[in-house]
N, CA, C and O atoms as a printed pandas DataFrame, in Angstrom:
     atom_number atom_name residue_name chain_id  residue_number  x_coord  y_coord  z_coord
0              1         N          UNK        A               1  -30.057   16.957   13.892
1              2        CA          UNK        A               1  -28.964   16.383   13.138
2              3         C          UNK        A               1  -28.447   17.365   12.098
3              4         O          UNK        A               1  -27.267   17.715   12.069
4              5         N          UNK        A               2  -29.245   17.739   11.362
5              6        CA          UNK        A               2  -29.535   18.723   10.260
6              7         C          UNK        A               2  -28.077   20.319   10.844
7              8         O          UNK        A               2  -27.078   20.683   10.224
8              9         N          UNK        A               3  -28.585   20.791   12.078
9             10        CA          UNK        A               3  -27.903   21.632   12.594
10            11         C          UNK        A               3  -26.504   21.451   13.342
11            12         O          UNK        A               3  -25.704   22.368   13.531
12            13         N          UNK        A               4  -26.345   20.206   13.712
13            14        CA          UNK        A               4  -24.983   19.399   14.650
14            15         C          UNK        A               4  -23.981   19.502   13.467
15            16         O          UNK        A               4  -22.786   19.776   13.573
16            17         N          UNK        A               5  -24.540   19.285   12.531
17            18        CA          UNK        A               5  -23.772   18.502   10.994
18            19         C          UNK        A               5  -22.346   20.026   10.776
19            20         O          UNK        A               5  -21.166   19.929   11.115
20            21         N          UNK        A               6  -23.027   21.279   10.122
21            22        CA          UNK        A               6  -22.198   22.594   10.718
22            23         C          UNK        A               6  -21.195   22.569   11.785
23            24         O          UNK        A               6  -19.985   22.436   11.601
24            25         N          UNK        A               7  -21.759   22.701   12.869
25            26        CA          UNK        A               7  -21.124   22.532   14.051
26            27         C          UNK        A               7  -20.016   21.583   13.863
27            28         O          UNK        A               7  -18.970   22.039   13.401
28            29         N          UNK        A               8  -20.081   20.450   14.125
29            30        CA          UNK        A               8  -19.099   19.204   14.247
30            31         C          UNK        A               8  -17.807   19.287   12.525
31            32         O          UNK        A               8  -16.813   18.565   12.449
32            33         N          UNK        A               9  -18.232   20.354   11.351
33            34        CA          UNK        A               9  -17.334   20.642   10.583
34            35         C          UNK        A               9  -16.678   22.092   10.894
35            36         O          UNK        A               9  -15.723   22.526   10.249
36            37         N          UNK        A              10  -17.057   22.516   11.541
37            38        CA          UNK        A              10  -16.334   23.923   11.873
38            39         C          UNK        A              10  -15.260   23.098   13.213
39            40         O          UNK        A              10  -14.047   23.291   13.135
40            41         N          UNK        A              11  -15.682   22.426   14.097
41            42        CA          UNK        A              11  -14.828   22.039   15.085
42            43         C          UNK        A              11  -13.946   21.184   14.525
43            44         O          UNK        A              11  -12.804   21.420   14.920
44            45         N          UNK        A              12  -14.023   20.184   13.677
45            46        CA          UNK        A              12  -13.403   19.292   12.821
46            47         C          UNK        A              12  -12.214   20.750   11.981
47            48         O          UNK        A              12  -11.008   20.668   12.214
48            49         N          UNK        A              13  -12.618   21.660   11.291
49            50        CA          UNK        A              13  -11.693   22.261   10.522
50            51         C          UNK        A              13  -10.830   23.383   11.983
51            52         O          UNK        A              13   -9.646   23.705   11.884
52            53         N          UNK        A              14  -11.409   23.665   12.792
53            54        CA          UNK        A              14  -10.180   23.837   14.081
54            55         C          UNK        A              14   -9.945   23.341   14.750
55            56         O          UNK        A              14   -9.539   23.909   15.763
56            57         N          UNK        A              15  -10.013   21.970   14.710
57            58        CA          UNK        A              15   -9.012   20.927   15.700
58            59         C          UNK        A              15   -7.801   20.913   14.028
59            60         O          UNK        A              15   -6.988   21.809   13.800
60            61         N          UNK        A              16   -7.920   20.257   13.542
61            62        CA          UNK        A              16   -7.057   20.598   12.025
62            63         C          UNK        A              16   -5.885   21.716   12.102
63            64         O          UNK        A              16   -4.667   21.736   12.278
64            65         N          UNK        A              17   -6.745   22.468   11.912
65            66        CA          UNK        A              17   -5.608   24.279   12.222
66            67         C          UNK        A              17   -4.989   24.323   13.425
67            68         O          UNK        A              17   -3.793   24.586   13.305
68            69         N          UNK        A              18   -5.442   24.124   14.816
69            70        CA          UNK        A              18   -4.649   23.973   15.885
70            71         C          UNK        A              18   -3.454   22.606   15.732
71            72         O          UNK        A              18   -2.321   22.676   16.208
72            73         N          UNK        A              19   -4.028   21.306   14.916
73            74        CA          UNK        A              19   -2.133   20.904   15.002
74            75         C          UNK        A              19   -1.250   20.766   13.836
75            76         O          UNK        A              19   -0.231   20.084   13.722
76            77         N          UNK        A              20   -2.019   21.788   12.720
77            78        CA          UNK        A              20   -1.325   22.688   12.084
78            79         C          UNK        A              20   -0.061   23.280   12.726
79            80         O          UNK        A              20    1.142   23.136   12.507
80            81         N          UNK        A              21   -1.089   24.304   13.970
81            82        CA          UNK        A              21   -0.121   25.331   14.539
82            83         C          UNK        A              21    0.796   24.768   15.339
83            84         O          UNK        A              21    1.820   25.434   15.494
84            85         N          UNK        A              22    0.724   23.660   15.934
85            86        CA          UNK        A              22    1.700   23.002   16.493
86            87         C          UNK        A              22    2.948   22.115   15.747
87            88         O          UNK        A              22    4.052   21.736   16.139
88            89         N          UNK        A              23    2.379   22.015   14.774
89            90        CA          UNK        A              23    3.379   21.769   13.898
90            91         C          UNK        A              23    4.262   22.863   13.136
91            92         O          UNK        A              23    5.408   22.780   12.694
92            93         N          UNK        A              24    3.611   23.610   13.133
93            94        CA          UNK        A              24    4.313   24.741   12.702
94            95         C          UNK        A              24    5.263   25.370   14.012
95            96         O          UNK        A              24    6.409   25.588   13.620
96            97         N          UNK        A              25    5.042   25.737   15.585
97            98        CA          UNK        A              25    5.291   25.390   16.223
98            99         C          UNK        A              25    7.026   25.372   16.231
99           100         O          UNK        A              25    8.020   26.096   16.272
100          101         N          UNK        A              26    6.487   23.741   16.147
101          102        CA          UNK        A              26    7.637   23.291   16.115
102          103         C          UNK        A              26    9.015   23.388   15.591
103          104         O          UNK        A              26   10.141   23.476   16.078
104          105         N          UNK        A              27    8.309   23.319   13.991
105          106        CA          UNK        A              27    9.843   24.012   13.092
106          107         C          UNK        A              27    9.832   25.017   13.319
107          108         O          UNK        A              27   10.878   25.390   12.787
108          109         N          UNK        A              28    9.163   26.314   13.996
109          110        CA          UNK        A              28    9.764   27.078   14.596
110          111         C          UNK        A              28   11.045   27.199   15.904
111          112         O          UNK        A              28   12.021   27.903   16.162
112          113         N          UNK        A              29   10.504   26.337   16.331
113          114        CA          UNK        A              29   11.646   26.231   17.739
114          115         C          UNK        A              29   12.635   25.380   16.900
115          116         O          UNK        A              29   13.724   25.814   17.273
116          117         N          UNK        A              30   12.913   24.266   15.837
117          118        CA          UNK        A              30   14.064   24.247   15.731
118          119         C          UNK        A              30   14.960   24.868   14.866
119          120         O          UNK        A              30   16.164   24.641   14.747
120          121         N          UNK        A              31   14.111   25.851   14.141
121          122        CA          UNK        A              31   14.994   26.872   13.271
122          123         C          UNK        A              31   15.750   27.590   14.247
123          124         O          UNK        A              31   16.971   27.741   14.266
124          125         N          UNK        A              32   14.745   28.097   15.206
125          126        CA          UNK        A              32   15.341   29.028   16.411
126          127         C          UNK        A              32   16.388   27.995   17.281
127          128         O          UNK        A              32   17.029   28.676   18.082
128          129         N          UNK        A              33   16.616   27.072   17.328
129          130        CA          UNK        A              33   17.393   26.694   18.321
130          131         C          UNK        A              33   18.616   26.437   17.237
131          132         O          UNK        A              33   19.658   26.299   17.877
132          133         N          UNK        A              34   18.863   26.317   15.700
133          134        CA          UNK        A              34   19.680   26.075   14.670
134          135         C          UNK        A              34   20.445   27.438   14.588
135          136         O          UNK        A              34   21.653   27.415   14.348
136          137         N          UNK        A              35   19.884   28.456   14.751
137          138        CA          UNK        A              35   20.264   29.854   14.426
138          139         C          UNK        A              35   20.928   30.460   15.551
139          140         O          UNK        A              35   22.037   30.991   15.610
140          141         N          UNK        A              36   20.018   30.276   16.463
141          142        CA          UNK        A              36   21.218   30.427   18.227
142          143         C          UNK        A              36   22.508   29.486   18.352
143          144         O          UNK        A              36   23.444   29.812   19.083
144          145         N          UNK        A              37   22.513   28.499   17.728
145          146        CA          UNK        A              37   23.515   28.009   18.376
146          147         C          UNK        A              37   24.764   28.098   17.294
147          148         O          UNK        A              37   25.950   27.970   17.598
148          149         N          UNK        A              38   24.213   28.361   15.877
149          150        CA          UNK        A              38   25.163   28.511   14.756
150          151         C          UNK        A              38   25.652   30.397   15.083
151          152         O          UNK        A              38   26.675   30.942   14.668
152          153         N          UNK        A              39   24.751   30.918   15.773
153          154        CA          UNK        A              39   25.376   32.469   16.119
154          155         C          UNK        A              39   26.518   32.309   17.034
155          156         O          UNK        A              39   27.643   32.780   16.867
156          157         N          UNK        A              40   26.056   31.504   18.139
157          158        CA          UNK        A              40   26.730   31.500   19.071
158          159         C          UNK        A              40   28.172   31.023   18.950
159          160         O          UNK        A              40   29.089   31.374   19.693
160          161         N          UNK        A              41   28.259   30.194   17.939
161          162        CA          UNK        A              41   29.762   29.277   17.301
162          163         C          UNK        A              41   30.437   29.964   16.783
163          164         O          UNK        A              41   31.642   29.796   16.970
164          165         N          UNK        A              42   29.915   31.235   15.745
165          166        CA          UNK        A              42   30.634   32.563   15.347
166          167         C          UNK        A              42   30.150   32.531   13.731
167          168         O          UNK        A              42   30.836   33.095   12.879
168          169         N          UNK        A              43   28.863   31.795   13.377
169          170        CA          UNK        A              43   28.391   30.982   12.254
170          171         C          UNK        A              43   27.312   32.086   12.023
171          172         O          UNK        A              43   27.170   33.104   12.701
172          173         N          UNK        A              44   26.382   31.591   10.651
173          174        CA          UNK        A              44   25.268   32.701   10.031
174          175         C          UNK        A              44   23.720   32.147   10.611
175          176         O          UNK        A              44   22.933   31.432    9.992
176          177         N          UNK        A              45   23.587   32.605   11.726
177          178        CA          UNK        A              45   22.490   32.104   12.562
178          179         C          UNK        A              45   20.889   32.253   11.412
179          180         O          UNK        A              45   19.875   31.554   11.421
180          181         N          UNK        A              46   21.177   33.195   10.717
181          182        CA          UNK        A              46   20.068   33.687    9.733
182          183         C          UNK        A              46   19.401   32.427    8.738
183          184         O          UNK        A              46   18.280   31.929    8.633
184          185         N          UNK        A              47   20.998   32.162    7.946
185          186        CA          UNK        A              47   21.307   31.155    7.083
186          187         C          UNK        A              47   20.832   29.857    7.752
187          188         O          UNK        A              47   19.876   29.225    7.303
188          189         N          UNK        A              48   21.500   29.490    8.799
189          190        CA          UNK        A              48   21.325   27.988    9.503
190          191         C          UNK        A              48   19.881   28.091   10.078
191          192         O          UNK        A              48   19.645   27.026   10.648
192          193         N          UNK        A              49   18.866   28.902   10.158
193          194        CA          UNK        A              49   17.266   29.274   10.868
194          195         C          UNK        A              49   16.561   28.377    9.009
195          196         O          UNK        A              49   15.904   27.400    8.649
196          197         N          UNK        A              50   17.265   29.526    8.431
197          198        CA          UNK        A              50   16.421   29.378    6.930
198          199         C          UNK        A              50   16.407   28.043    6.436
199          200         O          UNK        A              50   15.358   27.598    5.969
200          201         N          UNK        A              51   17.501   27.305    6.481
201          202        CA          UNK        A              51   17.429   25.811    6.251
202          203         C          UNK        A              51   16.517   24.794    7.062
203          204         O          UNK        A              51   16.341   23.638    6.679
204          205         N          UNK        A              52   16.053   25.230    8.011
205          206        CA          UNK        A              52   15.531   24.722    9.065
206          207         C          UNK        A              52   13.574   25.002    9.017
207          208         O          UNK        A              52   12.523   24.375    9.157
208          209         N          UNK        A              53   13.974   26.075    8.786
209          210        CA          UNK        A              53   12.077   27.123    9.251
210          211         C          UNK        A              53   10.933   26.755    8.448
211          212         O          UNK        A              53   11.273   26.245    7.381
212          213         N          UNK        A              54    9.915   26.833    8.590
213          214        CA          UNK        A              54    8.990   26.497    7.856
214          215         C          UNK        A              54    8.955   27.668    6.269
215          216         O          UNK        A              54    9.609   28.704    6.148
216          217         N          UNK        A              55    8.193   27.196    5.458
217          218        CA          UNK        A              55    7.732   28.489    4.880
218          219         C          UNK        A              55    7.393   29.444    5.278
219          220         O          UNK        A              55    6.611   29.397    6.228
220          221         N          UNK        A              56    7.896   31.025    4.645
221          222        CA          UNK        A              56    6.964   31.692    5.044
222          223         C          UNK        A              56    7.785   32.636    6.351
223          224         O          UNK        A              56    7.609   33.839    6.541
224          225         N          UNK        A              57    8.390   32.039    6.881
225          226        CA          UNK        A              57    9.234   32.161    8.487
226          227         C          UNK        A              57   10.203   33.343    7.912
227          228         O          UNK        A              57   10.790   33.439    6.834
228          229         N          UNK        A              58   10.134   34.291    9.162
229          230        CA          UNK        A              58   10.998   35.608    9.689
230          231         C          UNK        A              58   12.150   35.230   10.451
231          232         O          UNK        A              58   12.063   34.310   11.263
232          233         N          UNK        A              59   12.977   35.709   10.310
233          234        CA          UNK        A              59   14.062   35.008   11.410
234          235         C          UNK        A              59   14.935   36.439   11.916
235          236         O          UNK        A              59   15.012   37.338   11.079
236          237         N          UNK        A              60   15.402   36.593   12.885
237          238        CA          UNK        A              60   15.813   37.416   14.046
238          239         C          UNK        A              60   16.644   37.231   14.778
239          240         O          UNK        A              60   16.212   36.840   15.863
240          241         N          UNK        A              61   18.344   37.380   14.691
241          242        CA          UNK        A              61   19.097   37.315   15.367
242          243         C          UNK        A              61   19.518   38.593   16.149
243          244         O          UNK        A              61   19.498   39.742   15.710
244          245         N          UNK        A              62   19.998   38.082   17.691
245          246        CA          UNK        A              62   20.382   39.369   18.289
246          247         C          UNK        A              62   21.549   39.390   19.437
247          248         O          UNK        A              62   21.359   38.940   20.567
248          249         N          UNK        A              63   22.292   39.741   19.175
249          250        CA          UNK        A              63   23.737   39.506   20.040
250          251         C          UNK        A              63   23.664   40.611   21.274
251          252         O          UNK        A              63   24.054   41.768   21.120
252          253         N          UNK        A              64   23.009   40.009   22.764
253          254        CA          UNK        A              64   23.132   41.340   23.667
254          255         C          UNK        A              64   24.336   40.602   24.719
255          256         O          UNK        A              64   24.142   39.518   25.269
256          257         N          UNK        A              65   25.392   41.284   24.847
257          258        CA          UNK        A              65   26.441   40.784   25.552
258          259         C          UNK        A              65   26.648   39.385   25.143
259          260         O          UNK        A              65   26.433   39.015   23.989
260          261         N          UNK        A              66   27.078   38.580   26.107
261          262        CA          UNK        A              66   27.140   36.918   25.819
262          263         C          UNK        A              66   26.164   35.945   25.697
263          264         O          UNK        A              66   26.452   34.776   25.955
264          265         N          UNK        A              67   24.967   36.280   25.312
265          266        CA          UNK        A              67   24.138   36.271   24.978
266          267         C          UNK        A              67   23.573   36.047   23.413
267          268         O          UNK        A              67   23.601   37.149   22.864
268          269         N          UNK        A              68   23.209   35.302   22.751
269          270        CA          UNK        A              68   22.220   35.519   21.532
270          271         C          UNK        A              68   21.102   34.681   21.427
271          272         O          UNK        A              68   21.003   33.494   21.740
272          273         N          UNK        A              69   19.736   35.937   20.637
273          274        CA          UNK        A              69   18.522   35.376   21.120
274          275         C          UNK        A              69   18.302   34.937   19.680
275          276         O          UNK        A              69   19.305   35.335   19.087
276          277         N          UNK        A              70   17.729   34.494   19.060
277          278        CA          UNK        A              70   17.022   33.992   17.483
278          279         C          UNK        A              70   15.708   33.754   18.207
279          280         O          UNK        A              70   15.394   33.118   19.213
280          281         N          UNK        A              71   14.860   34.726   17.058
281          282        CA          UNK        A              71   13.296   34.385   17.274
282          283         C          UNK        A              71   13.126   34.020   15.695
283          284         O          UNK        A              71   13.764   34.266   14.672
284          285         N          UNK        A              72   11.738   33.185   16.079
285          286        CA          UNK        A              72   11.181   32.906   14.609
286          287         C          UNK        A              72    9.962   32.756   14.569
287          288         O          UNK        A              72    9.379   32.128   15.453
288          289         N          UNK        A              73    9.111   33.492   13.178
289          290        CA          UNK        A              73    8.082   33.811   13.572
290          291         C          UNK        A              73    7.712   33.278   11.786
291          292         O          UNK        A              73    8.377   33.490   10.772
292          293         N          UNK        A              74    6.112   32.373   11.996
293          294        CA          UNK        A              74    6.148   32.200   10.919
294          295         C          UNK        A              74    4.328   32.164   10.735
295          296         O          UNK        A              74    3.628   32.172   11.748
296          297         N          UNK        A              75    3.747   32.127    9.423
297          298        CA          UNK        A              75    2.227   31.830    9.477
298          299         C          UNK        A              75    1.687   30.951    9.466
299          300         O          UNK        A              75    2.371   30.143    8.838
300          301         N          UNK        A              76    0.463   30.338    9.901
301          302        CA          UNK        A              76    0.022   29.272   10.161
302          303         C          UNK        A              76   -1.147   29.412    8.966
303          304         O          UNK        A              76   -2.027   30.273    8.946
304          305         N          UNK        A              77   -0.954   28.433    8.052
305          306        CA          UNK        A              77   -2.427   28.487    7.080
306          307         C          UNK        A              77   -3.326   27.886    7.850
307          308         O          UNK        A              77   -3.147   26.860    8.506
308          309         N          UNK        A              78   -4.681   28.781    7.739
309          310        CA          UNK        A              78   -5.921   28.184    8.504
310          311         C          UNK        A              78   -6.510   27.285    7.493
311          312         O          UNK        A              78   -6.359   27.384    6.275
312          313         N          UNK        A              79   -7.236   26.348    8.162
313          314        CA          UNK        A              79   -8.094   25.433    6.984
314          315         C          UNK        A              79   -9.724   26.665    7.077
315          316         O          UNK        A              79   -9.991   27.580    7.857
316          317         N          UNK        A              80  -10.340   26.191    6.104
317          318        CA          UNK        A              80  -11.754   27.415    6.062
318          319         C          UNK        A              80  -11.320   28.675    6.085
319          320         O          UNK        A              80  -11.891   29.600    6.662
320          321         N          UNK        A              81  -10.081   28.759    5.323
321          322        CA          UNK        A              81  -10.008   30.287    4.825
322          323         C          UNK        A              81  -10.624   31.471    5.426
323          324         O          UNK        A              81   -9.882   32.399    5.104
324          325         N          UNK        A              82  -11.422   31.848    6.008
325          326        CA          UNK        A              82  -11.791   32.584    6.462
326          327         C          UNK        A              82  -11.947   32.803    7.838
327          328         O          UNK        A              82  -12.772   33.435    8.499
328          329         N          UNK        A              83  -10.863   32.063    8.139
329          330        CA          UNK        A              83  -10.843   31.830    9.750
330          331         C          UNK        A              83   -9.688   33.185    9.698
331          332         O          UNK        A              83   -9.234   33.655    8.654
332          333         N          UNK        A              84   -9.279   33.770   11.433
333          334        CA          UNK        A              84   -8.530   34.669   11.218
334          335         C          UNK        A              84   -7.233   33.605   10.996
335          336         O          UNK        A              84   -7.119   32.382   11.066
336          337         N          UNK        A              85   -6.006   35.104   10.589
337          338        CA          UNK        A              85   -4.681   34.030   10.431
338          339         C          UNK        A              85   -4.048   34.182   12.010
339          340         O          UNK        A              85   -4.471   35.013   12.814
340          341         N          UNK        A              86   -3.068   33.319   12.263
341          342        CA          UNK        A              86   -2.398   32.954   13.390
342          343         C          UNK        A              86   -0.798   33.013   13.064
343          344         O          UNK        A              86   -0.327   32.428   12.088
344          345         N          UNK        A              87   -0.192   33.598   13.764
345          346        CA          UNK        A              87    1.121   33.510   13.304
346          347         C          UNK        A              87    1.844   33.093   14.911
347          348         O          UNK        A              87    1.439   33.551   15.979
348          349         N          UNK        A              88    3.136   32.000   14.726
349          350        CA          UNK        A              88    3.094   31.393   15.584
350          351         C          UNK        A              88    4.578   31.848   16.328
351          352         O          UNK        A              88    4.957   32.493   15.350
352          353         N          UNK        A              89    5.742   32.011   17.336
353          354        CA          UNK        A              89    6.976   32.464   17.535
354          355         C          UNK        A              89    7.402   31.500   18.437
355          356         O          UNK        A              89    6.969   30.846   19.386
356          357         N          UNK        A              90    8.449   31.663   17.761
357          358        CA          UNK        A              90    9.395   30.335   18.932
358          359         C          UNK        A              90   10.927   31.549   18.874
359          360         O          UNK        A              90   11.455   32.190   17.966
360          361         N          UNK        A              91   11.217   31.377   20.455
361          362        CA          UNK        A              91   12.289   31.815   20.655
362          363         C          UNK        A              91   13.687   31.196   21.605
363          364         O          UNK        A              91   13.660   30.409   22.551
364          365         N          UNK        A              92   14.783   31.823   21.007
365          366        CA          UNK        A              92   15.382   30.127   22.007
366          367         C          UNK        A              92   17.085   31.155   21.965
367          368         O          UNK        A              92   17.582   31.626   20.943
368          369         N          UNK        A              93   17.743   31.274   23.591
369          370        CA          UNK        A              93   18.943   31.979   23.417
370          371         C          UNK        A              93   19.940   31.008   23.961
371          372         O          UNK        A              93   19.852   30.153   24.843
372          373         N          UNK        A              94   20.816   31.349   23.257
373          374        CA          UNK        A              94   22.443   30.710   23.658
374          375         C          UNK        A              94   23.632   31.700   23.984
375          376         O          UNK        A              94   23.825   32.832   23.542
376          377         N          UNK        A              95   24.335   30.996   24.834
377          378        CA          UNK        A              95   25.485   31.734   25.649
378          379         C          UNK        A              95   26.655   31.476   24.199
379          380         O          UNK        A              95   26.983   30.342   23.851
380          381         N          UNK        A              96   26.940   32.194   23.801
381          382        CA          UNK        A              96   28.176   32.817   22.929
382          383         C          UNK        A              96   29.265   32.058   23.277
383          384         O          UNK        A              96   29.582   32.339   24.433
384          385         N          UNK        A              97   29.939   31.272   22.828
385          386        CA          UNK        A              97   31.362   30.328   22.676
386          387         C          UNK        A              97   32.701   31.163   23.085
387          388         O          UNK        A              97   32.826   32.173   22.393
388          389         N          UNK        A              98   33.490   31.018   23.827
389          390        CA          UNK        A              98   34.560   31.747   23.735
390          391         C          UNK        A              98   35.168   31.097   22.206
391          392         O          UNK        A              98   35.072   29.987   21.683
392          393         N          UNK        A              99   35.794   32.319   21.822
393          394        CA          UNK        A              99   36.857   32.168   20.675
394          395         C          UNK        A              99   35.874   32.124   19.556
395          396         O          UNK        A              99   36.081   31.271   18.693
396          397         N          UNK        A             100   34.811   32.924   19.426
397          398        CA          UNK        A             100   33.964   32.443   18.663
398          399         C          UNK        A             100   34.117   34.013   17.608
399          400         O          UNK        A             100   34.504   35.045   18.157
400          401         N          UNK        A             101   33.768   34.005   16.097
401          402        CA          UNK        A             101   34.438   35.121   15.680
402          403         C          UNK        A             101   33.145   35.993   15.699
403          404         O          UNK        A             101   32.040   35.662   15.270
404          405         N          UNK        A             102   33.523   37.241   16.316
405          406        CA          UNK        A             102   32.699   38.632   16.054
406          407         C          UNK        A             102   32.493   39.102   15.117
407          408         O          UNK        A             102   33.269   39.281   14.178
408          409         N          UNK        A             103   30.713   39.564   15.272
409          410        CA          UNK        A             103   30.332   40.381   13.906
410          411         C          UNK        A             103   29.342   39.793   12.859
411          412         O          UNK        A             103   28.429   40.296   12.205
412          413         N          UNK        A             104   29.811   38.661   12.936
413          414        CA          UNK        A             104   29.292   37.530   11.641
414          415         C          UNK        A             104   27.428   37.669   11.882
415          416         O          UNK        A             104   26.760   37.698   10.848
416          417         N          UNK        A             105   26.827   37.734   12.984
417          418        CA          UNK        A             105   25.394   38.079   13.034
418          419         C          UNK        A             105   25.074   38.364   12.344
419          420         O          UNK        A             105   23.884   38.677   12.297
């Protein structure tokens, strides 16, 4: 019992951190899907990610032909501190709007 007790709190503090990371995750993909589609309109994909992203979050716009990709990449706090860190990316591209204004990326 004495020895399970460890065990069953280390698995307890990474089941925790894993839906952490899924939560984190998440507002990753919808910063990234806020930022692609505000690029794609002719809008500040950067700006519209940042309102969206978790703390902490990188954001990455990239215009290749008709095309734009927004990645977002952000950290996941571990519970037990001394676990390694995890950093999590969501990426998400949209087809570019006709009439949409150039440059603004």
């Amino acid at each position: 019992m004495a020895a399970g007790l460890p065990a069953l709190l280390l698995l307890l503090l990474a089941g925790l951190t894993a839906v952490n990371a899924v939560t984190v995750q998440a507002g990753c993909l919808h910063a990234a899907r806020e930022a692609a589609l505000a690029a794609a309109r002719g809008g500040d994909g950067s700006a519209a990610a940042g309102r969206a992203a978790p703390p902490g979050a990188s954001v990455t716009v990239s215009v290749d032909g008709n095309r734009v990709q927004a990645t977002v990449r952000a950290p996941v706090r571990t519970l037990g501190g001394r676990l390694p860190r995890v950093t999590v990316v969501a990426t998400a591209v949209a087809a570019v709007e006709p009439g949409a204004a150039e440059g603004v990326w």
